[in-house]
C-alpha distance (Angstrom), angle and dihedral (degrees) to the residues before:
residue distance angle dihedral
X1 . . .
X2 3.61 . .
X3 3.79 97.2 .
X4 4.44 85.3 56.2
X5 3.50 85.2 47.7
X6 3.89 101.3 51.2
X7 4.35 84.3 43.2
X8 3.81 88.7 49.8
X9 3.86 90.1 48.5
X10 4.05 92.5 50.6
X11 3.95 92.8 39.9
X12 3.97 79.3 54.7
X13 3.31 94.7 45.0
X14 4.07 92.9 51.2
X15 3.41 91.6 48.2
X16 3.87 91.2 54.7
X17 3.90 103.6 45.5
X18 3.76 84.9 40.3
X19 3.81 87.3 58.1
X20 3.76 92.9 41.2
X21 3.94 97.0 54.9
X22 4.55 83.3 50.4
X23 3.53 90.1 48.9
X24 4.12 92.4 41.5
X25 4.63 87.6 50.9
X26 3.55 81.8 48.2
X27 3.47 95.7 55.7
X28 3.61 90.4 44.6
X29 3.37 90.7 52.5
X30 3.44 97.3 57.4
X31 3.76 92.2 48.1
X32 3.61 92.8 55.5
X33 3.57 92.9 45.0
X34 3.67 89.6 51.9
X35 3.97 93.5 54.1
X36 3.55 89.6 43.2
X37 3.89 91.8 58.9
X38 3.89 97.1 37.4
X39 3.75 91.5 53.1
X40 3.97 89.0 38.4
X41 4.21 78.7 57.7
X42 3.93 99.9 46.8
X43 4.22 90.1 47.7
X44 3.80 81.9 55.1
X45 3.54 92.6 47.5
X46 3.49 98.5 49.9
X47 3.91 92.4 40.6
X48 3.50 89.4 59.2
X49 4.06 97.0 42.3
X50 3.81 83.8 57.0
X51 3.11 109.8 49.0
X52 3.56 86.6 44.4
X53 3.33 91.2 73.2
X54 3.60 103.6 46.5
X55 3.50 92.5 41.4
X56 4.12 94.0 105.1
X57 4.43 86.6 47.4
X58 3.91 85.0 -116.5
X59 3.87 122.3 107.2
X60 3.64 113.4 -166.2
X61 3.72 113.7 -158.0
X62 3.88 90.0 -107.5
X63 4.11 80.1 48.2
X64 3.64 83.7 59.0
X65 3.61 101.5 40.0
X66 4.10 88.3 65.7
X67 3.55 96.3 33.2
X68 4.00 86.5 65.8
X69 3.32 87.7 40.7
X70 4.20 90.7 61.0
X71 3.80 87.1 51.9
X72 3.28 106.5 90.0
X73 3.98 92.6 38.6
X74 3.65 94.1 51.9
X75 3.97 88.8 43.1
X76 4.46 86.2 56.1
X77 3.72 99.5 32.4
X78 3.99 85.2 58.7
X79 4.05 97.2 -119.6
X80 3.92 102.8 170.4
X81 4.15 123.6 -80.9
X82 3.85 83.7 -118.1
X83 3.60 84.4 58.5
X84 4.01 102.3 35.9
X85 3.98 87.7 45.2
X86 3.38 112.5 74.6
X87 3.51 89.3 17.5
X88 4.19 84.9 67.4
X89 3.73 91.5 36.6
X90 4.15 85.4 61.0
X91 3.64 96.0 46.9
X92 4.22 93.3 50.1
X93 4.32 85.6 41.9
X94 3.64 112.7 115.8
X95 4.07 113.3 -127.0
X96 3.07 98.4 -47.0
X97 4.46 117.7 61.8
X98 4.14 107.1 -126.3
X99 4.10 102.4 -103.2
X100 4.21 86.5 -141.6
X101 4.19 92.6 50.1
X102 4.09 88.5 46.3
X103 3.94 92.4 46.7
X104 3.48 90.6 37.8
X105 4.17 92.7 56.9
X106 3.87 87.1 45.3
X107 4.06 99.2 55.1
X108 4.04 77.2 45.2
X109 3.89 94.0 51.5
X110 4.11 83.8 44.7
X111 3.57 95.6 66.4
């Protein structure tokens, strides 16, 4: 009697961790999905913040002021290169915003 009980108790106790480690990768899962879709949010976000700002073709210095300050948040939320390119290339311009890097972030806001 003791030996069925001590096999039930393991075959129990199986069942449970097994249980534990699905409802632990779902959990995961879920987590990950959830970052996936918040950062998926923020690169639209900043996407549509920049081009925005370009959308016109002129960059005021208070244009370029925020458009450097997107760079780094487009750069970590994963927004495309042809995006993040001339979006960075603005931000390190002197006084003047590059005419290629601003029409090159519109035809990239076009499509």
């Amino acid at each position: 009697m003791k030996l069925r009980l001590a096999a039930l108790a393991a075959a129990i106790l199986t069942i449970a961790l097994t249980g534990c480690g699905q409802v632990q990768d779902a959990a995961n899962k879920a987590v990950s999905d959830g970052a996936s879709q918040v950062a998926t949010a923020a690169g639209s976000e900043v996407k549509k913040q920049a081009c925005t700002l370009v959308a016109d073709g002129l960059v005021s210095v208070k244009d370029k002021e925020a458009l450097g300050g997107l760079v780094a948040g487009a750069e970590s939320a994963g927004v495309p290169t042809e995006i993040t390119t001339p979006l960075r290339q603005i931000a390190d311009s002197g006084d003047q915003a590059p005419a290629e890097s601003v029409k090159a972030l519109q035809d990239a806001c076009a499509k």
